[in-house]
C-alpha positions as CSV (number, residue, x, y, z in Angstrom):
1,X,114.8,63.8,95.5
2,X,113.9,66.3,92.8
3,X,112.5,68.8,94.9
4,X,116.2,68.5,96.7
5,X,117.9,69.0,93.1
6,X,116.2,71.8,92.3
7,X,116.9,73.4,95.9
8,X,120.1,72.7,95.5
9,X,120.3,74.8,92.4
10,X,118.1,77.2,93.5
11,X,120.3,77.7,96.5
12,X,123.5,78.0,94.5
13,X,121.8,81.1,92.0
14,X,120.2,82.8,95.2
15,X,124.0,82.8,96.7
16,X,124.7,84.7,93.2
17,X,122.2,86.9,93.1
18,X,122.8,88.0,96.4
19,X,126.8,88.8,95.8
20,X,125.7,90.5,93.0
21,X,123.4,92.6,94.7
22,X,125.6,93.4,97.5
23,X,128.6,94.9,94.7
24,X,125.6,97.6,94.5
25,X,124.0,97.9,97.9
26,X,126.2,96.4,100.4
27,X,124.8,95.1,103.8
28,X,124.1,97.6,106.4
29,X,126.0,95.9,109.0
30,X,129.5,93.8,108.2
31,X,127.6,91.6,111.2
32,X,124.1,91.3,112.5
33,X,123.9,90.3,116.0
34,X,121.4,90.1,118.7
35,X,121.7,92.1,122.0
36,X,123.4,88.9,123.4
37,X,125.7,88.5,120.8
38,X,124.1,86.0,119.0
39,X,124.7,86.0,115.1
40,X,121.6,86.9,113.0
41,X,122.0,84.8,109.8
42,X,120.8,86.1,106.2
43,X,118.5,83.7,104.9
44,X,116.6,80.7,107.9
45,X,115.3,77.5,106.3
46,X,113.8,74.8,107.6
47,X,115.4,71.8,109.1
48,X,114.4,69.2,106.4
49,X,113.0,70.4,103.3
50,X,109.6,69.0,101.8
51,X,108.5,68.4,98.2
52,X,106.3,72.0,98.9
53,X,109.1,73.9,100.0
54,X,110.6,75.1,96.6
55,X,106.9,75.2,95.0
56,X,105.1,77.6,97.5
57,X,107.5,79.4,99.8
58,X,110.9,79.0,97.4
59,X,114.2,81.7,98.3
60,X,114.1,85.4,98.6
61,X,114.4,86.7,95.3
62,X,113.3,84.0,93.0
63,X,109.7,82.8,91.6
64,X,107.4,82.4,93.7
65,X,108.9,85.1,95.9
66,X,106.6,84.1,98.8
67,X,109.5,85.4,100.6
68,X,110.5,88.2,99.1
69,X,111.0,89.6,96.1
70,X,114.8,90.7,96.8
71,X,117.9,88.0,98.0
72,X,118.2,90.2,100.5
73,X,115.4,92.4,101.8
74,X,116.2,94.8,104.3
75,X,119.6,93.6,105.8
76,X,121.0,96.3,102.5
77,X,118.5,98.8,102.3
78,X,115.2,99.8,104.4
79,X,112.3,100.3,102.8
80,X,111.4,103.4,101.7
81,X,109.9,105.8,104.4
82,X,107.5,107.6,102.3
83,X,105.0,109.7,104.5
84,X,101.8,111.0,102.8
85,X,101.6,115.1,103.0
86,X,99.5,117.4,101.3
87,X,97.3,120.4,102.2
88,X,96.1,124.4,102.0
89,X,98.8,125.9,98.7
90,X,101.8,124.3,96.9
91,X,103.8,126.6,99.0
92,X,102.4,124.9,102.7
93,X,103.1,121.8,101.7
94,X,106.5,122.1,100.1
95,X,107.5,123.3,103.5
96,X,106.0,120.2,105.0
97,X,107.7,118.0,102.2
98,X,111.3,119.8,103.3
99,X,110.5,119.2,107.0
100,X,109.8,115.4,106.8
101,X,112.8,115.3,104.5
102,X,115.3,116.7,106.9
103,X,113.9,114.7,109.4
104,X,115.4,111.1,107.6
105,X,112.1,110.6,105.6
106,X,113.5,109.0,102.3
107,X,110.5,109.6,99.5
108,X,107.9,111.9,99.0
109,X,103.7,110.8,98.7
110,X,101.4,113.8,97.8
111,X,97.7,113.9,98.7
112,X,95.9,116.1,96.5
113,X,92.6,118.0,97.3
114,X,89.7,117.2,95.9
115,X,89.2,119.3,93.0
116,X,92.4,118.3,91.7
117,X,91.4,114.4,92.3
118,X,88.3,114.9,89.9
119,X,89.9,117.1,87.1
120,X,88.6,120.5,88.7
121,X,90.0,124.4,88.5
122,X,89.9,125.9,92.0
123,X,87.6,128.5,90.8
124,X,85.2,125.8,89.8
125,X,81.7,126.1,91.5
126,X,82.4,122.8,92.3
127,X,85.2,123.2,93.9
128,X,83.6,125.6,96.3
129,X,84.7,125.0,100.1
130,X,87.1,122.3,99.0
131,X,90.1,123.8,97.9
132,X,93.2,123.0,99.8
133,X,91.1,120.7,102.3
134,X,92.4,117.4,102.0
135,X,95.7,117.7,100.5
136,X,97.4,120.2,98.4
137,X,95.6,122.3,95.3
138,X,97.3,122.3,92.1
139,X,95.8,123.9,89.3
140,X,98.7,124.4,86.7
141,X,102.5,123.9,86.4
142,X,103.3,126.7,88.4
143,X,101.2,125.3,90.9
144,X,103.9,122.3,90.6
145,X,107.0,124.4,90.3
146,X,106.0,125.4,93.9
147,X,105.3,122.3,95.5
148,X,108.4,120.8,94.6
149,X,110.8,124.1,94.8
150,X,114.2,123.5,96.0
151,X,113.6,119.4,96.0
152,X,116.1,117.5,94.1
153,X,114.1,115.0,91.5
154,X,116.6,112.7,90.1
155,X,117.4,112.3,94.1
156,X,114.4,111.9,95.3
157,X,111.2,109.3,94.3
158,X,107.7,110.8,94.9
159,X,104.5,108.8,95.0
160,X,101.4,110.6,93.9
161,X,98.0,109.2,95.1
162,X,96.1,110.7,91.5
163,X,94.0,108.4,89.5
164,X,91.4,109.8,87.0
165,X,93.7,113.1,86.0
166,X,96.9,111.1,86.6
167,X,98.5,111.4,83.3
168,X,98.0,115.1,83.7
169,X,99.9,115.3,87.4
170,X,102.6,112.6,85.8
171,X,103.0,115.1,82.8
172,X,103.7,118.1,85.4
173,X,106.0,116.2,87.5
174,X,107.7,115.6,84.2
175,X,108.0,119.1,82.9
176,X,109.1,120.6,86.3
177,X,112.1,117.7,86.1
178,X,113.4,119.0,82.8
179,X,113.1,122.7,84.2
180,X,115.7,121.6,87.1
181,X,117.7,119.9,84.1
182,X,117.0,116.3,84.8
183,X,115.6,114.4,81.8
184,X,112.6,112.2,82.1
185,X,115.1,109.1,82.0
186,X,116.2,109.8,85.9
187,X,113.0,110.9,87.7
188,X,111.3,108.1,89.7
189,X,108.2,107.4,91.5
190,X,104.6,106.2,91.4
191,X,101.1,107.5,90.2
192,X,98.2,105.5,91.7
193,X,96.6,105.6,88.3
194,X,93.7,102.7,89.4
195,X,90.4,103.6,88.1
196,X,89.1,100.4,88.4
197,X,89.3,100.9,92.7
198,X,87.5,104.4,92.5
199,X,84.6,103.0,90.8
200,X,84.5,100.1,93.9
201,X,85.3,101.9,96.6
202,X,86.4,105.8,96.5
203,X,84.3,107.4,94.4
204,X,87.1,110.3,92.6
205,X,86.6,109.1,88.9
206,X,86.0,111.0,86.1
207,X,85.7,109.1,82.8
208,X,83.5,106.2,81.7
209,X,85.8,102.9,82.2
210,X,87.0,102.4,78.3
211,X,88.5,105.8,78.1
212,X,89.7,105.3,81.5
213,X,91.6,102.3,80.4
214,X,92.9,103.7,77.3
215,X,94.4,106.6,79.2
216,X,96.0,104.0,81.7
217,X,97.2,102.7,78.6
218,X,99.0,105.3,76.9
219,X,100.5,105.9,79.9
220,X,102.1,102.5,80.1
221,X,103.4,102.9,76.4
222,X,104.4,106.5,77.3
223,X,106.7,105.5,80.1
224,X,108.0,102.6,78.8
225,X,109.7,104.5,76.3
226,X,110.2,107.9,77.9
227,X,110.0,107.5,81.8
228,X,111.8,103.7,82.5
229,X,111.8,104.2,86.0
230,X,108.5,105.5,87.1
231,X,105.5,103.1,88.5
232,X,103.1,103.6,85.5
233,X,100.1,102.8,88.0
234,X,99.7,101.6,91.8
235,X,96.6,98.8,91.9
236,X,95.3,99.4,95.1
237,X,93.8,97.4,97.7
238,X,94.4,100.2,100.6
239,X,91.2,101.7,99.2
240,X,89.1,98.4,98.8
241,X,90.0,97.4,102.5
242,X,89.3,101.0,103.8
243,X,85.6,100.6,102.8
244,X,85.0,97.8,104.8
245,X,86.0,94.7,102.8
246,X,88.1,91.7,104.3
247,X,91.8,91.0,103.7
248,X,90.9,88.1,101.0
249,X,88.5,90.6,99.6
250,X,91.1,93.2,99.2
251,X,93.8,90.6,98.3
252,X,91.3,89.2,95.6
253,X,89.9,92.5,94.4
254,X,93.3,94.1,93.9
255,X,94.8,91.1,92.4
256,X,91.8,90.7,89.6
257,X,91.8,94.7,89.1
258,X,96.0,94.1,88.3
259,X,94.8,91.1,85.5
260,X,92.4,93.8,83.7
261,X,95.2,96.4,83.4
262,X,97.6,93.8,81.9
263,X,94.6,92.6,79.8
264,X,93.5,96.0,79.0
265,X,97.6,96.8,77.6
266,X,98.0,93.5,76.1
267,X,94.9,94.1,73.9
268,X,96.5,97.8,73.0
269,X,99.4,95.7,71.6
270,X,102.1,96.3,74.3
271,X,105.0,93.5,75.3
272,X,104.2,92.6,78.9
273,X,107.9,92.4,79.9
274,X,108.4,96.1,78.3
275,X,105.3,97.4,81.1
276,X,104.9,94.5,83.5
277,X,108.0,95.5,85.7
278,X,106.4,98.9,86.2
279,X,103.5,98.0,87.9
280,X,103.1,98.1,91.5
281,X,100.8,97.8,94.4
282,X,99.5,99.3,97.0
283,X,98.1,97.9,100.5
284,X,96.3,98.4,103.5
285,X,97.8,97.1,107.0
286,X,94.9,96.6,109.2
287,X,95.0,95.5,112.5
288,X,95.0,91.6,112.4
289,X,98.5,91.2,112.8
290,X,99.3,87.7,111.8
291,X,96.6,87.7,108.7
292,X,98.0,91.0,107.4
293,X,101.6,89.0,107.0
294,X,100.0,86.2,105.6
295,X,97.9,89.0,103.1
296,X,101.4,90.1,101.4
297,X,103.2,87.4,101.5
298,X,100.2,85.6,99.3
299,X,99.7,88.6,97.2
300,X,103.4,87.8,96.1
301,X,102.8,84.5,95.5
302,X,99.7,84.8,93.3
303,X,100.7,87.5,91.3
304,X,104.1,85.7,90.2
305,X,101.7,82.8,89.0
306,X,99.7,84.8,87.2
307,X,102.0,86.6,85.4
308,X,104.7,83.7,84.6
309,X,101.6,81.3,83.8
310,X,98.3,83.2,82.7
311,X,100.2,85.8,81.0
312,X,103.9,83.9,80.0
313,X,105.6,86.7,81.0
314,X,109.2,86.0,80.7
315,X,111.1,88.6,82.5
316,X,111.6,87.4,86.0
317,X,110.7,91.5,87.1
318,X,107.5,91.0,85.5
319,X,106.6,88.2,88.1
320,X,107.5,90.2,90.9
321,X,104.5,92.1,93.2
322,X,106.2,95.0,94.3
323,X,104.0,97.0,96.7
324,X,103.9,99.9,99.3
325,X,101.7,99.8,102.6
326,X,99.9,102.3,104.4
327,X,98.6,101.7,107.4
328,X,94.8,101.3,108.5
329,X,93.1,104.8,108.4
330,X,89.8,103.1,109.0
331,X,91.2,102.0,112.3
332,X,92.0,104.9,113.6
333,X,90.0,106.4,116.5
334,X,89.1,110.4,117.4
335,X,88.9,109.0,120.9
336,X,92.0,109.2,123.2
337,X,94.2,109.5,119.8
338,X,97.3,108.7,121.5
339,X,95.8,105.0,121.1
340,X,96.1,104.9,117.0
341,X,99.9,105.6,117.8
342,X,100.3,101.7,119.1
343,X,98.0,100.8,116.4
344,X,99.6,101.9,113.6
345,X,103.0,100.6,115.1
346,X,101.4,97.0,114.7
347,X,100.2,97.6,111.4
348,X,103.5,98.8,110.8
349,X,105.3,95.8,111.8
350,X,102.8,93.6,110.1
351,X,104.2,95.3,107.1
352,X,107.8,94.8,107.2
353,X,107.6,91.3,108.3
354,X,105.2,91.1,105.0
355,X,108.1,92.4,103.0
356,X,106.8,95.7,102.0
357,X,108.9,97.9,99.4
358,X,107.9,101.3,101.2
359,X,105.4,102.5,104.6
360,X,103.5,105.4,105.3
361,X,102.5,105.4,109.0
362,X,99.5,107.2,109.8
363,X,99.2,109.8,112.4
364,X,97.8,109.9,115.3
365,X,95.1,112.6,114.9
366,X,94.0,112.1,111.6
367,X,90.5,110.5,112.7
368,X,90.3,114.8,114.0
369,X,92.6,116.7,110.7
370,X,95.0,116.7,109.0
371,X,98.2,115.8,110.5
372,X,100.2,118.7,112.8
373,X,103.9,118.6,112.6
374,X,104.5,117.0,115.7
375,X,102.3,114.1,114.7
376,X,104.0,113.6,111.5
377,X,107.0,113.7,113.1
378,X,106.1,110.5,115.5
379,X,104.4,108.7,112.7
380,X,107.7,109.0,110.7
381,X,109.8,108.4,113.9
382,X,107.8,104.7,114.5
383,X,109.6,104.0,111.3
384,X,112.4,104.7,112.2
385,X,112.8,103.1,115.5
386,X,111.4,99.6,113.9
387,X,113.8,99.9,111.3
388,X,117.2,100.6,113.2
389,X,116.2,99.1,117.3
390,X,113.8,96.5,116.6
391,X,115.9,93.6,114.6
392,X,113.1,92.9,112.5
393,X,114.8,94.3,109.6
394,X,118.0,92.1,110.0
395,X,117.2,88.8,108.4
396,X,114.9,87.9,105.3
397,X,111.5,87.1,106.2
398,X,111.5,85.8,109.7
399,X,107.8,84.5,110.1
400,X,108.6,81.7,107.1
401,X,108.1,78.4,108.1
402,X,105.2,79.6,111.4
403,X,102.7,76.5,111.0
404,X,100.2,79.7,111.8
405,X,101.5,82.0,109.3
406,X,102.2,79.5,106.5
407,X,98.7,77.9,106.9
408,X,97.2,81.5,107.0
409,X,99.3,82.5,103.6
410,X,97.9,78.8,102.2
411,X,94.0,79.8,103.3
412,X,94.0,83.6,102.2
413,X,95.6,82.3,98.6
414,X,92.9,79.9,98.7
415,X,89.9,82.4,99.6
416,X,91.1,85.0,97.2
417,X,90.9,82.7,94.1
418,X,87.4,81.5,94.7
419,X,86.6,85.5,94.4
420,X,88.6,85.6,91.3
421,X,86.9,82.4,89.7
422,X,83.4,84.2,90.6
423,X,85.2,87.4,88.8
424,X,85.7,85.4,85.9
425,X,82.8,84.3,85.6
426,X,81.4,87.5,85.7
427,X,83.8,88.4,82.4
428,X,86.4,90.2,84.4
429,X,87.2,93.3,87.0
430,X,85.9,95.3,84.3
431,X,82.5,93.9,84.0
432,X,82.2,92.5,88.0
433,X,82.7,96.5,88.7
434,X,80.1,97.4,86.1
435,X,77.8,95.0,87.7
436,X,78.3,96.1,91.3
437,X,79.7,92.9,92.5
438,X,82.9,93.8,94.1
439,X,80.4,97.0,95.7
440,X,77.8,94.5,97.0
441,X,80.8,92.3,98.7
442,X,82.5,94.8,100.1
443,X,79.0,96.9,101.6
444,X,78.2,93.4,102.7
445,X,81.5,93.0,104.7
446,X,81.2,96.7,106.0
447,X,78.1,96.3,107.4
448,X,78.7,93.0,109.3
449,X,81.7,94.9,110.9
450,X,79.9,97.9,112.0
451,X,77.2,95.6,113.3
452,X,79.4,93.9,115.5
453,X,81.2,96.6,117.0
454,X,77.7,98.4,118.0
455,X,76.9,95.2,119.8
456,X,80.6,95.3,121.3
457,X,81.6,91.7,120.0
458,X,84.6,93.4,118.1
459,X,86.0,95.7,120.8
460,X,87.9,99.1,119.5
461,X,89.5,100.4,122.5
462,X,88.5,103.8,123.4
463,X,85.9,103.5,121.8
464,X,83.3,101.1,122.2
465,X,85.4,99.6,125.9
466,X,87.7,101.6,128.2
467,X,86.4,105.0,127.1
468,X,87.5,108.2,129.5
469,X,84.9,110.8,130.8
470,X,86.8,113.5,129.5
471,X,88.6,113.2,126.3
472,X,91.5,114.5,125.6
473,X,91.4,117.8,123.3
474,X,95.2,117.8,121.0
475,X,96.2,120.5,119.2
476,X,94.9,120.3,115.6
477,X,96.1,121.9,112.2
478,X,94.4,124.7,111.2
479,X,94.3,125.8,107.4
480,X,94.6,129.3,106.3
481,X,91.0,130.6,106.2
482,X,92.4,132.5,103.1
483,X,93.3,129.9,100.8
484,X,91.0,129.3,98.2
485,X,90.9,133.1,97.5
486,X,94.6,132.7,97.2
487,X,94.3,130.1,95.0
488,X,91.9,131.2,92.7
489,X,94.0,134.7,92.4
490,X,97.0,132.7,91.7
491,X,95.1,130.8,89.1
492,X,93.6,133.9,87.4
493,X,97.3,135.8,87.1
494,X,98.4,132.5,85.8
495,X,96.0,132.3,82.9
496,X,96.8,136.5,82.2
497,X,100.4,136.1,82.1
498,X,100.3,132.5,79.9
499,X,100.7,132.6,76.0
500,X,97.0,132.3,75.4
501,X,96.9,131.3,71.6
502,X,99.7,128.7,72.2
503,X,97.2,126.9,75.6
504,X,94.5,127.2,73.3
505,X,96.3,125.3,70.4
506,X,97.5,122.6,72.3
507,X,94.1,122.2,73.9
508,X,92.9,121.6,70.9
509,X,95.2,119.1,69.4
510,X,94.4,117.3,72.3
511,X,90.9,117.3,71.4
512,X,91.7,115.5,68.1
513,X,94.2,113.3,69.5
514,X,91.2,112.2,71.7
515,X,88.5,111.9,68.7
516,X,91.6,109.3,67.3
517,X,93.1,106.8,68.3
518,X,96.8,108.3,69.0
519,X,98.8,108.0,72.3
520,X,97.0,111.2,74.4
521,X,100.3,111.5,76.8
522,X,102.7,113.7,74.5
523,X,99.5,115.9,74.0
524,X,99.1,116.5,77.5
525,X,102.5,117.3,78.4
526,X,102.6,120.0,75.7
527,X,99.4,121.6,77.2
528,X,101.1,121.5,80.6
529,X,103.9,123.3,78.8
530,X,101.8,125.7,78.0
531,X,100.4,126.4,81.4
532,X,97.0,124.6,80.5
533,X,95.5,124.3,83.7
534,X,93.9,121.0,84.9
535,X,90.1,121.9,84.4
536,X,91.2,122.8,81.0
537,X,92.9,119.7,79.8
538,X,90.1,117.5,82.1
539,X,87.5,119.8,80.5
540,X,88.5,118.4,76.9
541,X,88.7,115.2,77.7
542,X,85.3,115.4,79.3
543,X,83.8,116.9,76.2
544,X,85.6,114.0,74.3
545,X,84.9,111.2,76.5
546,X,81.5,111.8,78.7
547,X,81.4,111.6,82.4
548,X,80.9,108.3,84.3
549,X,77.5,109.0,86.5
550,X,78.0,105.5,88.6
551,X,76.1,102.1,88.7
């Protein structure tokens, strides 16, 4: 009878939560009905409650938020459509940001190029041939300025996919705000800001892993005080899963690289309630539909344990696992490419019946290029036609209570923790990464894979079964052959221009900020200021801090 108590209870604060909720973001709809009239409750349940009920699946919005991590979900707001864009100059894609924007997409996501990604100038000889390739190059705050002319920032939440030089693209983002008049207080978004996940699986780091983690740091004690309502960092599994592991692997991987960053600010001295509601996630949506469900809904359960019981977090937002999907790029085919366009709608789907927060969809020729306009557009519009003709947005969680699904959530839970007890036993996500162990697992898993779709046991349509003898040949974007010379002119008349003694001033602060021990964030934001360009302040930093060279 306890377990019918405490539902009872339970029941009674969800009921609360939920009016309260709705005095701020009312229902869509005044009803939700099926096409044959048939009412569409809130909330389903199960017939007869068991003793497990309340302990593993519980009510949307409360611990252990198995089901959810608001009263309720989508029936008051959509998830955020946020579709990654980024490529050639600040200019191009700013255009491509307004497009998507007119066309109902309701956040921004910015892929940077790869120069920018590791902390490089665009006249660096290292950045020779990559400038502007596979997202947008931004070399200074002008560079900034451009890419997010004429874009309203206290309106508008932008998600940057940045890790090693993150604090140097958040401090941008942060001075173009106050140059449109809106204080740090009201700008909101995410930087990805996970080192830990380009050491295992993407390769763009810059640092060795303590510096690393102190600049992860600062940036949680920066925001905290100054920026309350940005994502301080986005611990991702999209990454982990793209380079071949399973969805346990990714679940466990991303779920022990989230304990080191809470470890890594508890032992700076930070309150975990002040940063803990500031940290988000980031997932893949692969193709198995029914396991990828399961994956997020698990994730959310894990993570709230963690948190309330590891850590004692106290803060009910610190418990939460609050997480945006994109979907599968690995998946995606350069044969018949119309194909990944029914693939990404499934992954789609698995993500909004996994509860996401917000979705990129992929396009469908981005096995070929970078996306065209047209195939932005459709990626965007598979959104938007699951969100407002499907249904599947009109009650909370409608998979609960599948003996398939809920078994699947119980066995994924189950798998992932056996890789974080073998991560603990290896001292943590900092020192299983040093060792190669999350690497070995996932080149393991990748391998398997690719084995068994050369023998044609795992069939990818188009591909290895029901290929064409003449493949279709789309339209592909084209980038200005011009660019980097572009760039690198812009770049040179930024430096002429630019109070030189005042850059070189704060540059140097920042060095002796970085020989200390003091927060490096207020530092970095003056060099922006100062139209410090990114291979100036990374070059510092370098200097200070050494290069990581890999395993």
């Amino acid at each position: 009878m306890e377990h019918e108590k405490g539902f009872e209870q339970a029941y009674k604060e969800w009921q609360e939560m939920t009016k309260k909720l709705m005095n701020r973001f009312p229902e869509r709809k005044e009803a939700f009905k099926t096409s044959s009239s048939i009412d569409i409750e809130r909330l389903y349940l199960p017939v007869q409650l068991n003793s497990s009920y309340m302990e593993k699946l519980g009510l949307p919005g409360q611990y252990p938020f198995t089901r959810g991590i608001q009263p309720t979900m989508y029936r008051a707001r959509h998830w955020t459509m946020r579709q990654y864009a980024g490529f050639g100059s600040a200019e191009e894609t700013n255009k491509r940001f307004r497009y998507l924007l007119d066309q109902g997409q309701t956040g921004l996501s910015v892929a940077f190029d790869l120069p920018t990604q590791i902390g490089y100038d665009s006249d660096h000889a290292m950045s020779r041939g990559e400038v502007g390739k596979v997202g947008v190059a931004i070399d200074s705050l002008e560079d900034m300025e451009a890419l997010l002319n004429d874009i309203p920032l206290d309106k508008v939440s932008t998600s940057m996919t940045i890790n090693a030089p993150a604090a140097v693209l958040l401090a941008m983002y942060i001075v173009v705000a106050e140059k449109q008049g809106i204080s740090p207080e009201k700008i909101s978004g995410t930087i990805q800001n996970d080192i830990l996940k380009e050491y295992i699986a993407r390769g763009t780091y810059i640092f060795p892993p303590k510096p690393s983690m102190r600049l992860i740091t600062d940036i949680f004690a920066y925001c905290a005080e100054n920026v309350p309502r940005w994502n301080t960092i986005s611990i991702s599994g999209y990454h982990i899963r793209e380079a071949g592991a399973t969805a346990a692997q990714e679940l466990a991987f991303t779920i022990a690289n989230g304990k080191a960053y809470v470890e890594a600010a508890l032992e700076a001295g930070l309150d975990i309630d002040q940063f803990a509601p500031r940290l988000a996630f980031f997932f893949n949506a692969h193709n198995e539909f029914f396991e990828e469900i399961a994956k997020f809904r698990a994730a959310r359960r894990m993570w709230a344990k963690i948190m309330k019981e590891t850590y004692q977090a106290k803060n009910p937002k610190s418990w939460q696992l609050r997480f945006h999907t994109q979907t599968g790029g690995s998946t995606l085919t350069a044969q018949q490419p119309d194909n990944n366009v029914v693939r990404v709608t499934v992954q789609a789907l698995s993500a909004i019946l996994g509860g996401t927060q917000s979705l990129h969809t992929n396009s469908r020729d981005e096995a070929l290029a970078l996306p065209t306009e047209e195939s932005a557009r459709i990626a965007l519009r598979t959104q938007q036609i699951l969100a407002n003709e499907s249904g599947v947005a009109d009650t909370v969680d409608p998979l609960a209570g599948s003996y398939y699904v809920e078994s699947l959530t119980d066995e994924l839970e189950n798998e992932a923790n056996l890789y974080l007890e073998k991560i603990n036993e290896l001292g943590g996500a900092v020192s299983a990464v040093e060792q190669g162990y999350m690497q070995r697992e996932i080149h393991h898993t990748a391998y398997e894979t690719q084995k068994a779709i050369e023998k044609g046991d795992q069939i990818v349509v188009g591909m290895n079964a029901y290929q064409l003898d003449d493949e279709p040949k789309p339209e592909l974007h084209r980038l200005n052959p011009e660019l980097s010379a572009n760039q690198v002119s812009k770049l040179g008349e930024v430096r002429s221009k630019r109070d030189q003694q005042r850059a070189s001033a704060q540059l140097e602060k920042l060095r002796k900020a970085a020989q200390d021990s003091e927060n490096l964030m207020p530092h970095i934001v003056e060099c922006v200021r100062s139209y410090c360009t990114i291979g100036e302040i990374c070059g510092v930093l370098r200097e200070e801090f050494g290069e990581f060279t890999g395993i």
